[in-house]
C-alpha positions as CSV (number, residue, x, y, z in Angstrom):
1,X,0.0,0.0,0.0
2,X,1.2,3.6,-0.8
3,X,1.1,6.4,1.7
4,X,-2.0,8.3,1.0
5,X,-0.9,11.5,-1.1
6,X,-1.1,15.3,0.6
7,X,-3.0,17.0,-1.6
8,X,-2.3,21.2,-1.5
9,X,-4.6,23.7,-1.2
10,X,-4.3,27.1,-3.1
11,X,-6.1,29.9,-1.0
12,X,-6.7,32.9,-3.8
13,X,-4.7,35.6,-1.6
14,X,-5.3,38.7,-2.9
15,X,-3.1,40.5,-5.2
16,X,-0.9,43.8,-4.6
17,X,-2.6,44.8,-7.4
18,X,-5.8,43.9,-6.5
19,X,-6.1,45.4,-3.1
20,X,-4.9,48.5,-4.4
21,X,-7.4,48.7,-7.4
22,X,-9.9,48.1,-4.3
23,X,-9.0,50.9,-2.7
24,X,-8.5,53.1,-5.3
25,X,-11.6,52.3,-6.1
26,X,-13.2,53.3,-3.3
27,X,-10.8,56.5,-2.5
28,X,-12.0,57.7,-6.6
29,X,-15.8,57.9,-5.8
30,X,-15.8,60.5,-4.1
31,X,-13.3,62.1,-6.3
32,X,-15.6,61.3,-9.2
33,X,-18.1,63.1,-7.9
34,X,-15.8,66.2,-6.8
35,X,-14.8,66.4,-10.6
36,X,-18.1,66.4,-11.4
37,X,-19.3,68.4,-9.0
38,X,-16.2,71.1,-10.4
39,X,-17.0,70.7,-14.1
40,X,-20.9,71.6,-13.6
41,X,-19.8,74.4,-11.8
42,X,-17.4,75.9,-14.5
43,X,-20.2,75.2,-17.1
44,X,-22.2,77.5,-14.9
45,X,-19.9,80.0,-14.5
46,X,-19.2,79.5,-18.1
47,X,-22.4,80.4,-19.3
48,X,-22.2,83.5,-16.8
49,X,-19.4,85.2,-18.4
50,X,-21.1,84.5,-21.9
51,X,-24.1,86.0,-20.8
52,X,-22.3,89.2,-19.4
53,X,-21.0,89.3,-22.6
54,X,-23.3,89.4,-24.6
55,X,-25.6,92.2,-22.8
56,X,-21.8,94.1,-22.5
57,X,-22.0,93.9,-26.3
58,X,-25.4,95.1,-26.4
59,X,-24.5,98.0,-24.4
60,X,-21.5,98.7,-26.7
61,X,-23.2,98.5,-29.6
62,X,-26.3,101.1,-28.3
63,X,-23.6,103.6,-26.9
64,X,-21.7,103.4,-30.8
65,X,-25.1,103.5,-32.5
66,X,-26.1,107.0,-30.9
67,X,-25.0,110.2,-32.5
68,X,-22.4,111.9,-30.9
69,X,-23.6,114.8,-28.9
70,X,-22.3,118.8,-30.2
71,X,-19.6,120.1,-28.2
């Protein structure tokens, strides 16, 4: 009779790599959300500025269209 065999068992450890893919993961959510949070608020502020300029335009043009007054 043989000796009965020891048979080895491979526990899946986690990787370097993995674990810090997990908690990248997690740490980028809420950076995510900051960027996104950042990028609405520039297109805000965005369409603020073109706004101002277009009534600053506006105002240009109606002080250039009136005739200049006699000195």
């Amino acid at each position: 009779m043989q000796a009965p065999s020891q048979q080895v068992h491979a526990h899946a450890l986690p990787s370097v790599t993995g674990a810090l893919r997990a908690v990248e993961s997690l740490l980028l959510r809420g950076g995510q959300r900051t960027a996104r949070r950042n990028a609405w608020t520039s297109v805000l502020e965005d369409r603020r500025r073109a706004r101002a300029r277009v009534e600053a335009q506006h105002v240009l043009e109606a002080a250039a269209s009136r005739a200049p007054s006699d000195t």
